[in-house]
N, C-alpha and C positions, 0 to 999 in steps of 0.2 A: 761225158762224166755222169755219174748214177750215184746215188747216196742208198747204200742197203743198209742203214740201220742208223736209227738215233736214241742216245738218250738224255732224258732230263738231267740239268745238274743241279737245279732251283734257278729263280728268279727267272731269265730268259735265255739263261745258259743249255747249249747242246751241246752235247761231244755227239758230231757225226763219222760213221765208217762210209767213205766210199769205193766204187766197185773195183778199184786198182788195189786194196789194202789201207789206202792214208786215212791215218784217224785223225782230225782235228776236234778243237772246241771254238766254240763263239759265244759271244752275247749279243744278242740281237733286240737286245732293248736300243742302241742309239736307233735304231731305224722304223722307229715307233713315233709317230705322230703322235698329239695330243688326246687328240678322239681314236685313233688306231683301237679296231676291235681286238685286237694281238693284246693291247695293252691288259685287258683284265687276264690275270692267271690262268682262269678256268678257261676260258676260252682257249689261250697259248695251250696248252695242258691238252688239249683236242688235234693235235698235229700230229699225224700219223706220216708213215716211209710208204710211199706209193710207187717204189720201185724206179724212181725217176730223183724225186725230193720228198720236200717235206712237205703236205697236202693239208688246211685246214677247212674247216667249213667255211662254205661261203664262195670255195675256188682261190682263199689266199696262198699262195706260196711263195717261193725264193727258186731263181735261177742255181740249180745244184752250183753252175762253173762259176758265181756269183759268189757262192756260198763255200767253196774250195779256194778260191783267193783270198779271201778272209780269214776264213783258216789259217792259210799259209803265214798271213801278215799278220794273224795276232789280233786281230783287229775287225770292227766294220772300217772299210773305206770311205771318204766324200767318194760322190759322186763320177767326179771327175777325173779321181784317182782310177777307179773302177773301170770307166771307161776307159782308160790310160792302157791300166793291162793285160785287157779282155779286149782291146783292136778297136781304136776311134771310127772304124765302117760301121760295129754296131753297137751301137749307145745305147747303155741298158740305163733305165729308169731308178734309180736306189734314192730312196730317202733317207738322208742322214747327215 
C-alpha cells in the first residue's frame, strides 16, 4: 500500500490518494498526545508524500496500511481495533 498524494483540509485533516486509486480523508488529531510535536500546526503543515506515506521531520510518520484502514472506517481506530484488522501476528503501535 503506497500513499501518492495528500492534501491539507485544515486542522489535522488529510484527504490522502493511494497507489490503487482510493481516496480517503482522516483526522489525525485523536492520535496526538499531549506533547506530540504533530500537535503544533506548523509543524503538522511540514508532512510531505515520500512516495511510501506521509514523512515529517524528525522521521515521524504513519504506517500508509494504518492509515488506509482508517480511511476506510471513517475514523482513527483504538489500538486494538487496528490490530484487529491489520492481523494480530503484527501489532502495530497507534496512539489513540
Amino acid at each position: 500500500m503506497r500513499i501518492t498524494n495528500i492534501e491539507y483540509l485544515g486542522g489535522y485533516s488529510l484527504k490522502l490518494t493511494f497507489g490503487d486509486g482510493y481516496v480517503g480523508k482522516i483526522d489525525l488529531e485523536p492520535t496526538f498526545s499531549e506533547n506530540d510535536p504533530l500537535r503544533d500546526s506548523g509543524a503538522f503543515l511540514k508532512g510531505v508524500c515520500n512516495g511510501l506515506t506521509i514523512e515529517w521531520p524528525g522521521g515521524i510518520d504513519f504506517c500508509p496500511d494504518v492509515l488506509r484502514l482508517w480511511c476506510e472506517k471513517g475514523r482513527v481506530l483504538p489500538q486494538k481495533e487496528t490490530d484487529f484488522h491489520l492481523g494480530a501476528a503484527h501489532p502495530i503501535h497507534v496512539a489513540a
